[in-house]
N, C-alpha and C positions, 0 to 999 in steps of 0.2 A: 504494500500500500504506500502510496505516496503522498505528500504533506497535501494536497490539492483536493483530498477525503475534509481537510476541518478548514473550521473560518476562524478569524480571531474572536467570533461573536460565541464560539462555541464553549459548552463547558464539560469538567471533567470528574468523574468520581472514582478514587482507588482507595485499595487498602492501605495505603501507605497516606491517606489523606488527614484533611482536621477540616471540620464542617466554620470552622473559625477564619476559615481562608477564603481567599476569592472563587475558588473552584474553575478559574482560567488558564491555569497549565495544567499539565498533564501529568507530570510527576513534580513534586515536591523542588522549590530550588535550594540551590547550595549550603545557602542561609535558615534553610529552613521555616522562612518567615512564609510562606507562601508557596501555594501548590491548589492541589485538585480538593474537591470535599468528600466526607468520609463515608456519606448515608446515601442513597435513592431519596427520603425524603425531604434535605440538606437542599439537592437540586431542585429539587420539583419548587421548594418557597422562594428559592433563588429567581429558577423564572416567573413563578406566580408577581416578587417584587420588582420584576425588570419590568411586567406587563403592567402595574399597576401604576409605577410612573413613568408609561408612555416609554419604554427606552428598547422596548424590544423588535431589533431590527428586521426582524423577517421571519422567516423557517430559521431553525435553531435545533443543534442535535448536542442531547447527551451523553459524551461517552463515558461507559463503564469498563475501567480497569479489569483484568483477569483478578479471581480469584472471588475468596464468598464473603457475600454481606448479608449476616443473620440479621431476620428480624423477630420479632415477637407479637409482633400485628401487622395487619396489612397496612400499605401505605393507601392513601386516598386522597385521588386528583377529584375535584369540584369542577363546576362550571364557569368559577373564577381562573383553572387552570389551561381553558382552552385556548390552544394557538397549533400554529402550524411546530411541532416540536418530536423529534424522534429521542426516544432512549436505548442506545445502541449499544451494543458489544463494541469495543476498540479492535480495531483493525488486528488478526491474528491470536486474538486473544479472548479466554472465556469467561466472562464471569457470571457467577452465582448467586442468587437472591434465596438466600436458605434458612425456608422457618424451622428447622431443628438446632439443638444443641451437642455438640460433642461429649462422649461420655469421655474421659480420658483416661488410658492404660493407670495413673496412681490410684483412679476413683474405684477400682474392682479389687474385693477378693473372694474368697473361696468359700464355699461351703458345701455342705452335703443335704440336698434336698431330695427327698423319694428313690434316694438308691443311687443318688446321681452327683456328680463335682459342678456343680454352678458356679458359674461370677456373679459375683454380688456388690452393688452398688447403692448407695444411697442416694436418691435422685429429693429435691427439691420442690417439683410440681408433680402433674398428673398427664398421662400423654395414654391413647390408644394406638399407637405407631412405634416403631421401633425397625429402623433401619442398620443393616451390616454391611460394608463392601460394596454396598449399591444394592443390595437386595430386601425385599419387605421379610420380613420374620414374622411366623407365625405364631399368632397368642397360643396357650397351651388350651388343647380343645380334645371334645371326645364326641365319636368315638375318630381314631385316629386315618389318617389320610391311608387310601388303601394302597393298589402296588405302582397305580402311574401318580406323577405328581399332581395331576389334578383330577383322578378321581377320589373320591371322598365317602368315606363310609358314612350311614346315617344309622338312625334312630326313629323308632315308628313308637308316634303318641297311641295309648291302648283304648282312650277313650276321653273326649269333652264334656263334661255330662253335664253344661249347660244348654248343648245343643245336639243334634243327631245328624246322621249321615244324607237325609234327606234336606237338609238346612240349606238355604241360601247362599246365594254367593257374598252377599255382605252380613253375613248374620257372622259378626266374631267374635270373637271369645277374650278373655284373659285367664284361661286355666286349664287346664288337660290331667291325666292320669297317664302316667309314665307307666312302663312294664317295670316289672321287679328287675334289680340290678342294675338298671340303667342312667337312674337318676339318685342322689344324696344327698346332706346337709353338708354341702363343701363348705370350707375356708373363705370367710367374703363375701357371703353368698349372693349380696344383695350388688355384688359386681358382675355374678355370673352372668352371663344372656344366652339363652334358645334362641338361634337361629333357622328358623321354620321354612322350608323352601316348597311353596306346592303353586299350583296354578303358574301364572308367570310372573312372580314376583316372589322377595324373600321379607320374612318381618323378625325385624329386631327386637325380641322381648326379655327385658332385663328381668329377673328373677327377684321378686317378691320373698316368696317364703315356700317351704317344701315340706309337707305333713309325710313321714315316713310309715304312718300308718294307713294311710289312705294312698298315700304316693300321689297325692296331689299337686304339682307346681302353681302358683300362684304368681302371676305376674304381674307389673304396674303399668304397663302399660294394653291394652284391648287389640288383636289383632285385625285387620285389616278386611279377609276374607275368613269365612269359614272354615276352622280346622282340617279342612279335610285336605286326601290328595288327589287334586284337581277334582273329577270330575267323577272316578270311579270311590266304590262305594269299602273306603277306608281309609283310617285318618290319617293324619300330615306326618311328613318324613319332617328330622331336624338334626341340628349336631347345638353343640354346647359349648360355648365359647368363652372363655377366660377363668380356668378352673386350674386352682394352683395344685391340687394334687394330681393335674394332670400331665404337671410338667415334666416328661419323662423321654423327648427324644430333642436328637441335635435339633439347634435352630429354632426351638421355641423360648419364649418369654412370659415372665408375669411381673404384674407391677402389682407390690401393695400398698396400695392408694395408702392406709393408715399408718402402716409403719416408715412409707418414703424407702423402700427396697425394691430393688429392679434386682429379676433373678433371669439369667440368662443361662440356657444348657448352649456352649460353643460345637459347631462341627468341624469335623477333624480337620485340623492344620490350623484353627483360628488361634490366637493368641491374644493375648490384653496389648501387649507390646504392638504389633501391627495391625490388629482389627479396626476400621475406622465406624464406631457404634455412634448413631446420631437418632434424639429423642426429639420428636417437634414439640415444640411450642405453639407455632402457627397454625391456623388452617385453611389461611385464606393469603395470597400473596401482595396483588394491589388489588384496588376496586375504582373502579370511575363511576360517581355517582353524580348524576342530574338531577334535575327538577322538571320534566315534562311536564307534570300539569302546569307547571309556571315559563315553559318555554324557554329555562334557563337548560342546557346541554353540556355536555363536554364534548369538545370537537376536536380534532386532525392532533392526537395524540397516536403514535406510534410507538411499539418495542418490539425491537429487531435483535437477534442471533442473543437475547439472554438466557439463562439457564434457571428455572425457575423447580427446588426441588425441597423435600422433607415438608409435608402439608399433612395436618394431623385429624379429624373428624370428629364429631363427637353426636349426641343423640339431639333429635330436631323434633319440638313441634310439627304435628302432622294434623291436617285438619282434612275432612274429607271431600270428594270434589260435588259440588253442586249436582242435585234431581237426585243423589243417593239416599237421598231419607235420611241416613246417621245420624246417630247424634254427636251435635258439634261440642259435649262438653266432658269429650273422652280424649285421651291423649294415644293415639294411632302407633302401629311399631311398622306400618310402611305405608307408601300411600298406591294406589290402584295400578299404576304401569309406572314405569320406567324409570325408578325412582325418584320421582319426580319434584320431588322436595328437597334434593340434596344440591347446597349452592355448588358454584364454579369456584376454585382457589382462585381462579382470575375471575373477579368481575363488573360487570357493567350495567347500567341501568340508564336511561337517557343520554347513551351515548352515539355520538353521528358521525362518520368520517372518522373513525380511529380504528386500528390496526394492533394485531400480534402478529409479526410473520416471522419465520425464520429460527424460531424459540424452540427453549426445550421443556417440556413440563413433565416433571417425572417425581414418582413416588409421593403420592398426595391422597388423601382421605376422602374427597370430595369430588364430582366433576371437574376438570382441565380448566374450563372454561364456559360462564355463563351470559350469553346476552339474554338481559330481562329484560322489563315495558321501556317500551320508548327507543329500543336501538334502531337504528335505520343507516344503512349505507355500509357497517362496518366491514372489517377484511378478518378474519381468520384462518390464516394463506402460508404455508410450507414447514409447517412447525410437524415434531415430533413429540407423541403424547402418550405417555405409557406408564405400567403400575398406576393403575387407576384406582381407587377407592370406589367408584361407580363408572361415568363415562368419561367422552371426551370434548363434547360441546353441547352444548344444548340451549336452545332458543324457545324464548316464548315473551309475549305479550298480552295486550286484552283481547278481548273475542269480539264479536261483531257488536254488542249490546254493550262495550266500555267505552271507554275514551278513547277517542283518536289518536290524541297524543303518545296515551300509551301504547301501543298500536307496533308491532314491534316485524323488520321485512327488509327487503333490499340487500339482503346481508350474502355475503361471497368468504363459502368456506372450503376449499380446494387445497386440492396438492400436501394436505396431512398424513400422516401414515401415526393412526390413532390402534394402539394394541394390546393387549396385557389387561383388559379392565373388568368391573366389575368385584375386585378383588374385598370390598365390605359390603358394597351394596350391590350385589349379584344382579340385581335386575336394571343395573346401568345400560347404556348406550351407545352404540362409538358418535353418533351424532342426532340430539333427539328436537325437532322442530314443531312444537306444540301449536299453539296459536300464534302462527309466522306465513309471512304472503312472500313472494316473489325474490326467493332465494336460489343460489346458484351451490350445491354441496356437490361436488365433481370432482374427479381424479384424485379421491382421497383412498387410502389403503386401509382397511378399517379388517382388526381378525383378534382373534381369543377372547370372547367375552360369552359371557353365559345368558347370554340373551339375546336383540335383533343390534344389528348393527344399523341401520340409519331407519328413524322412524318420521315420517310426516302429516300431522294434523289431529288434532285433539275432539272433535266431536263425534259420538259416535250416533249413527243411522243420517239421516235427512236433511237436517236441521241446517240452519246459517250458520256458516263457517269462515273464519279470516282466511284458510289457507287456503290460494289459487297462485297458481303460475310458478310453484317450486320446479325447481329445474335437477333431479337425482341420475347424474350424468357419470360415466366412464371413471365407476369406482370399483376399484379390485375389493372382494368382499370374501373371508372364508376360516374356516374354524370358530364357527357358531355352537352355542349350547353346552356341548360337554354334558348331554344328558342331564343337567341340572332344573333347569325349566322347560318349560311347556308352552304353545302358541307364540310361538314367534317367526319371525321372515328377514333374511336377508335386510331385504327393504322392506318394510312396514308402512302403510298409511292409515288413516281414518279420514274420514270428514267429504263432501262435496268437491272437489278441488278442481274445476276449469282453469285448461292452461298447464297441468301438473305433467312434467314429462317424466319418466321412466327408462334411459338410453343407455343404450353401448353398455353396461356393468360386467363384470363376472361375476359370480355367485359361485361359491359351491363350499361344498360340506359343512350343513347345517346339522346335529342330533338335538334332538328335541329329548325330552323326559319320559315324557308318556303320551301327547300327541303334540302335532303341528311344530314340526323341523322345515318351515319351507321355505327358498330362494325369493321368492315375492309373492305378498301376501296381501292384497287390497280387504281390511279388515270390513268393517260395520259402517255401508253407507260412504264407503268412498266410489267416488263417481266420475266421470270425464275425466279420465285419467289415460294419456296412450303410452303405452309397456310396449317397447320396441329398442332390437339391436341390441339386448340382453343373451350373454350363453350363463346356463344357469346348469349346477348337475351334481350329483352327490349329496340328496340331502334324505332323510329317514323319513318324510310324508311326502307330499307331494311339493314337485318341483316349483308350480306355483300354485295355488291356492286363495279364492277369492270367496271372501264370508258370503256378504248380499253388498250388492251396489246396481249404478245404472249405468251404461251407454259406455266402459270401459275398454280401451281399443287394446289389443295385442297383436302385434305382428311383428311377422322377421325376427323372430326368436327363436331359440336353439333352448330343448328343454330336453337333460340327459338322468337317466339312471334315478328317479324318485321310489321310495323304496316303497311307498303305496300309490304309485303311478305319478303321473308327469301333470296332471290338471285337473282339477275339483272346483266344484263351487258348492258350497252349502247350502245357501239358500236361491230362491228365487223370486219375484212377486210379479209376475205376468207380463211384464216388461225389458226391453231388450237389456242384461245383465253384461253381455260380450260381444263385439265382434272379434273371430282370433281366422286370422287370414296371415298366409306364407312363414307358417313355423316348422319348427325339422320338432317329433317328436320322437325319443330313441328310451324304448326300455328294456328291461329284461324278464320278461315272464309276468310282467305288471300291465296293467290297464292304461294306457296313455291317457283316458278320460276318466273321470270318475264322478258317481253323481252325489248327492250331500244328504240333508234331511229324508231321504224315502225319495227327494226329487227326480224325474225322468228331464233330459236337458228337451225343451222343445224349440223349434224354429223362431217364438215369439221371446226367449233369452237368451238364446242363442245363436249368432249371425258365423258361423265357420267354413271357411274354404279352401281353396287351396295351400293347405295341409300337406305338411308328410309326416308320413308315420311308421317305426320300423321298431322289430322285435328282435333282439338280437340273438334270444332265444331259439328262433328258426319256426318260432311259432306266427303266425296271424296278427296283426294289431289287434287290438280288442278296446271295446269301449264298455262301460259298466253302468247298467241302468242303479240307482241307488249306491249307497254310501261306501265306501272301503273299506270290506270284512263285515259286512253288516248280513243278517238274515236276511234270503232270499234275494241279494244283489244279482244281475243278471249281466253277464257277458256278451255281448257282438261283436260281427267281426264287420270290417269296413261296410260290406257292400250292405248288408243290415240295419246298419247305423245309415248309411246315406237311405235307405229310404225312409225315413221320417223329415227331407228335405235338406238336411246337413252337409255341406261338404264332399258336393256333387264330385268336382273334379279333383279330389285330393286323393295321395296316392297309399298307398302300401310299398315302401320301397326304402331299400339300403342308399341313406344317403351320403356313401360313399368322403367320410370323413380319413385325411392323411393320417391319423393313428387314433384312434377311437380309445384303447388302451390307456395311451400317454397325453388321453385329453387335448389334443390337438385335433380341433374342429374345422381348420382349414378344408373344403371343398375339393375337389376334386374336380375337371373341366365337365366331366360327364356326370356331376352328381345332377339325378332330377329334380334336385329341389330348385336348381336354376333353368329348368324349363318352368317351374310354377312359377317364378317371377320371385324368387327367393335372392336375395341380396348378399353377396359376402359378408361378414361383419369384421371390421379392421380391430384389432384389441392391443396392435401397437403402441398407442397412447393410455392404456387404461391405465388406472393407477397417477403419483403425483410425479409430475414432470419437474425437468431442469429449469434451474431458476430464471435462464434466458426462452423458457419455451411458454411458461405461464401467461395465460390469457390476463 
C-alpha cells in the first residue's frame, strides 16, 4: 500500500495509542507526546466533535492498527455520528474488536473434579462462552455428544402432565417428567437448562426445581410449542446443558457463577503456558442506533477488513408473535421460527447508507449481524461469519399496518460465506429476512446450520405482506439440518411476495429430523414467487416442496435424488398453486411428484409441461396420487398422469448429465431436455465473488 491510501484529514487508532492524543499519526512520535488514539470509541467523538464545529472536510477514514481492542460494551454511533466516514483495517494489517477477556496461564490451577485434572481459575464476572485457540468449548452437558462431532445424543421427556399428546401446537408447558436416571438435583441447579429440540425450533428452559420423587423438572420459564416431538405422537427429545457433574470429557467447561470458579477439562496437548483461553464480557460489538420515527438516521458509516470476535449471549425476553392467542405475561424459552428474538452482535436500527464489508465476525452468542426498523439502503457485502450462537444476518422491520418509517428494505447482502451457526440457538439462520421488501441476498455461501439457510417473509397464509421484490440469487447453499430439526428448506419463504425471485442457487444436502429436509420450500401463503435456474439435490424429503400458495412459477430447474421424491405440494385451494415448465427431474426409485393432504394435483393447480423426468432406477417415472408413505397413495407412470391434462409433451428420459455421480449436471449436446427448450444453467459465478467482480 502506498501513502496515497490516507489524507492528512484522516485518523488513526493503535494499541500503542493514548485516547489523550490527537489521533493524526499513525504511530506514536519520538517524543511520545503524540500519536494515534487508543479506543474505537476515542475516534468515533473525535469525528462526532470535528462534525459539530463544522471542521469536517469531507469522507474521512479511520484507521485501525493490527492487533485487539477489548471492549466490555458495544460502542454506539447516533444520528449525531452520521457522515461520509469508513472505519478501516490499516493497510496489511489486522485488527480486533474483542468482547472477551484473556484468562492468563498465572490465573489457572489444578484440581480434581469427577475423576478428572481441571484448570481452575477464579474469574471475576459471569460469561456463557468460553473460547480456546479459536474454538467455542462446550458447556459440560448430558447426555454426551455421540461418535461424529455433531451428532448428539438426546433424552426423551416420559410425560407433560399439564398437557397430552393431542395438544396444540402453542399449548406449552413449563414442566415434564423425566424417565428415571436421566435427570437429578445437580450442583447449581437453578443454572442448569433443558434444551428441548422438537418441531423447528429449540427452547431454552432454565431449570427451576427437580422433585426426585415425582421426577418432575420445573422450569421458569413456559415453552414455546407443545412438549411434544413434532408432530408424531411422543414427547420432546432434549439434552441438559450446564451440569457440573457432568464435567467429564476434554474440552468442556463450567463456571460457578457463586463461587467465581471457571473449571476447565484441557484436551491433549493444551497447556496453561500456551492455550490462549478468552471469556467475553460482551455481547454485542457496535450498534448504530437512529430515531426513524423522528427522521433522525445514521448514515454513510462504513467498516471495512475489521475482525470483530468473543460475543457472549445471555437469556432474552420472548414475547409471543401477534393472532397466537398466548398469553403475553409469561416469559417464553424461544420464540416460533428462527430464533427470532436473538439480537445481531452488530447492530442497526434506522440506519441508511452504511456498510460492513470485508469483516470478520467470529465466535459470538448472538446473530453476526442485525438490520432492524428503519434500515434502508445498507451493504452487508464480502464478510466472513462463523461460530454463530444463532445466525448470520437477519433483517426485519414493520409490517404493512406500522410505520413507514420503520419500514425496513433496499438492503444488499452478497458475497458472504456465513457457516458454522446455530451453535446456542439451533434454530438460527444463515440469513433470515422477516418483514423486509426489495432486497438483493446473492452469491453468499451459506452451510452447517441446523436449520434453513436463507429464509424470506414473515406472514403466514394470504394476508398483506411488506415482503415483495427480494431478489435470493446465485447462492451456494448445503449441509442443512444434521437431523436436529424439522420443516425447513434451503431457501425458505412465507408471505405474498410479487416481484420475489428465486435464481441460479445450489442447494443440496438438507437432513431434516423427522420430516421436511427440503432444497426450497415456499411455506404458508407464499405467492408470485418465480423459482428458476436452481440445481437443487441430496436432500431427505422432497427436493422442493410447496405448503399452499398461489400462481408460483418454477422453471429451468434441475431437481436431483429427494429421498421422498423431487416435488410435493401439501395443500391446495382450487386455484392455480404452480406452473413448473422445462425442469430435469432425476430420482431413484422415488416418485418425482408427490401429492400432500389426500390431494390429487388437478389441471386447475397445476399448470406443468415440458418436463423431464428420469428414474435412474431403470424403472418408469412415477407420479403419486396423495401424500409420501401415506395409506392408499397411488403411483402412475407418465402416460397416466398426462391424461388428466398435465404435461402433454414432457418426457420420460435420461437426461444425459456429464457425471451424475460427481454431481456435475453439465448437459450433454444430445440431452433432451434441450429439445424441450430446457436452458443450461451457468453455476460458474455461484457463491461470493472477487472483490473486483462484485456487482
Amino acid at each position: 500500500m502506498t501513502d496515497n491510501h490516507f489524507s492528512p484529514y484522516d485518523l488513526y487508532v493503535s494499541t500503542q495509542g493514548n485516547d489523550r492524543w490527537t489521533g493524526r499519526l499513525a504511530e506514536p512520535n519520538a517524543a511520545g507526546t503524540d500519536g494515534p488514539f487508543a479506543t474505537l470509541a476515542r475516534a468515533r467523538n473525535a469525528v462526532r466533535a470535528l462534525k459539530e464545529a463544522g471542521q469536517l472536510p469531507g469522507p474521512l477514514t479511520v484507521w485501525l492498527r493490527g492487533g485487539r481492542y477489548p471492549i466490555h460494551q458495544p460502542v454506539v454511533f447516533g444520528p449525531q455520528d452520521s457522515a461520509p466516514v469508513m472505519y478501516a483495517a490499516y493497510p496489511g494489517e489486522t485488527p480486533v474488536i474483542d468482547g472477551g477477556v484473556p484468562i492468563a496461564a498465572a490465573a489457572w490451577h489444578t484440581e480434581q473434579v469427577n475423576g478428572k485434572t481441571a484448570w481452575v481459575a477464579q474469574v471475576p464476572y459471569t460469561f456463557r462462552e468460553l473460547f480456546v485457540n479459536g474454538q467455542r468449548r462446550p458447556r459440560a452437558r448430558l447426555p454426551k455428544v455421540g461418535p461424529e462431532p455433531e451428532r448428539r445424543q438426546f433424552f426423551w421427556m416420559q410425560e407433560a402432565p399439564d398437557i397430552t399428546l393431542e395438544a396444540n401446537l402453542f399449548d406449552g408447558s413449563d414442566r415434564f417428567i423425566a424417565r428415571p436416571d436421566d435427570f437429578k438435583n445437580w450442583k447449581n441447579l437453578q443454572d442448569v437448562e433443558v434444551v428441548v429440540l422438537h418441531y423447528w425450533i429449540e427452547e431454552r428452559m432454565p431449570v427451576a426445581s427437580y422433585d426426585p420423587a415425582t421426577r418432575m423438572v420445573q422450569s421458569s420459564r413456559c415453552s414455546m410449542f407443545a412438549l411434544k416431538d413434532d408432530f408424531n405422537k411422543r414427547w420432546a427429545k432434549y439434552y441438559i446443558d450446564n451440569v457440573f457433574e457432568a464435567l467429564t470429557e476434554p474440552g468442556e467447561w463450567y463456571l460457578d457463577k457463586g463461587a467465581g470458579k471457571l473449571y476447565y477439562l484441557p484436551v491433549p496437548g493444551e497447556t496453561p503456558g500456551t492455550a490462549e483461553v478468552y471469556a467475553p464480557r460482551a455481547d454485542q460489538f457496535v450498534k448504530l442506533v437512529g430515531d426513524p420515527d423522528q427522521n433522525r438516521y445514521v448514515e454513510f458509516l462504513r467498516f471495512e477488513g475489521l475482525t470483530f470476535e468473543h460475543g457472549d449471549w445471555h437469556e432474552l425476553d420472548v414475547l409471543p408473535e401477534p393472532d397466537t392467542g398466548m398469553p403475553t405475561n409469561r416469559k417464553y424459552a424461544a420464540t416460533p421460527q428462527a430464533a427470532a428474538h436473538v439480537p445481531g452482535a452488530i447492530y442497526m436500527e434506522g440506519a441508511r447508507f452504511c456498510a460492513v464489508e470485508d469483516c470478520t465476525i467470529q465466535h459470538v452468542g448472538f446473530y453476526a449481524v442485525e438490520l432492524a426498523d428503519g434500515c434502508l439502503g445498507n451493504r452487508i457485502v464480502g464478510n466472513e461469519m462463523f461460530d454463530l450462537g444463532a445466525g448470520g444476518v437477519k433483517l426485519n422491520g414493520a409490517d404493512v399496518h406500522g410505520p413507514a418509517a420503520r419500514q425496513t428494505g433496499n438492503n444488499v447482502i452478497t458475497d458472504n460465506h456465513i457457516h458454522t451457526g446455530g451453535r446456542v440457538y439451533h434454530s438460527g439462520i444463515g440469513v433470515a429476512a422477516r418483514h423486509s421488501f426489495g432486497n438483493e441476498i446473492s452469491h453468499n455461501h451459506i452451510h452447517d446450520f441446523f436449520y434453513s439457510a436463507i429464509s424470506c417473509g414473515w406472514v403466514w397464509g394470504y394476508r398483506d405482506s411488506i415482503s415483495h421484490n427480494n431478489h435470493i440469487e446465485k447462492n451456494h447453499i448445503h449441509d442443512l439440518g444434521h437431523a436436529w430439526l424439522s420443516d425447513m428448506g434451503g431457501v425458505y419463504t412465507l408471505s405474498v411476495q410479487p416481484g420475489t425471485t428465486i435464481r441460479g442457487n445450489v442447494i443440496h444436502d438438507v437432513e431434516r429430523a423427522n420430516y421436511g429436509g427440503w432444497a426450497i420450500y415456499p411455506d404458508e401463503g407464499s405467492s408470485h414467487i418465480v423459482i428458476e435456474d436452481n440445481i437443487c439435490y441430496n436432500t431427505n424429503s422432497q427436493t422442493f416442496h410447496q405448503h399452499y400458495g398461489h400462481e408460483n412459477v418454477v422453471r429451468n430447474n434441475i431437481f436431483v435424488f429427494g429421498a421422498e421424491g423431487n416435488l410435493g405440494i401439501s395443500r391446495v385451494d382450487g386455484v392455480n398453486a404452480l406452473t413448473l415448465e422445462r425442469n430435469i427431474f432425476v430420482t431413484d426409485g422415488q416418485p418425482a411428484l408427490v401429492g400432500g393432504y389426500g390431494n390429487d394435483y388437478g389441471t386447475r393447480c397445476l399448470i406443468s409441461d415440458l418436463n423431464l423426468f428420469w428414474d435412474v432406477s431403470g424403472k418408469p417415472a412415477t407420479f403419486q396420487r396423495g401424500g409420501y408413505g401415506r395409506p392408499g397413495a397411488q403411483k402412475v407412470a407418465l402416460a397416466e398422469w398426462q391424461q388428466g391434462g398435465n404435461d402433454t409433451h414432457s418426457l420420460d428420459a435420461d437426461p444425459c448429465f456429464k457425471d451424475l455421480k460427481q454431481c456435475d449436471f453439465t448437459l450433454d449436446a444430445a440431452s433432451p431436455a434441450l429439445k424441450l427448450g430446457f436452458r443450461p444453467i451457468d453455476t460458474s459465478d455461484v457463491g461470493p465473488r472477487p472483490k473486483g467482480k462484485r456487482g
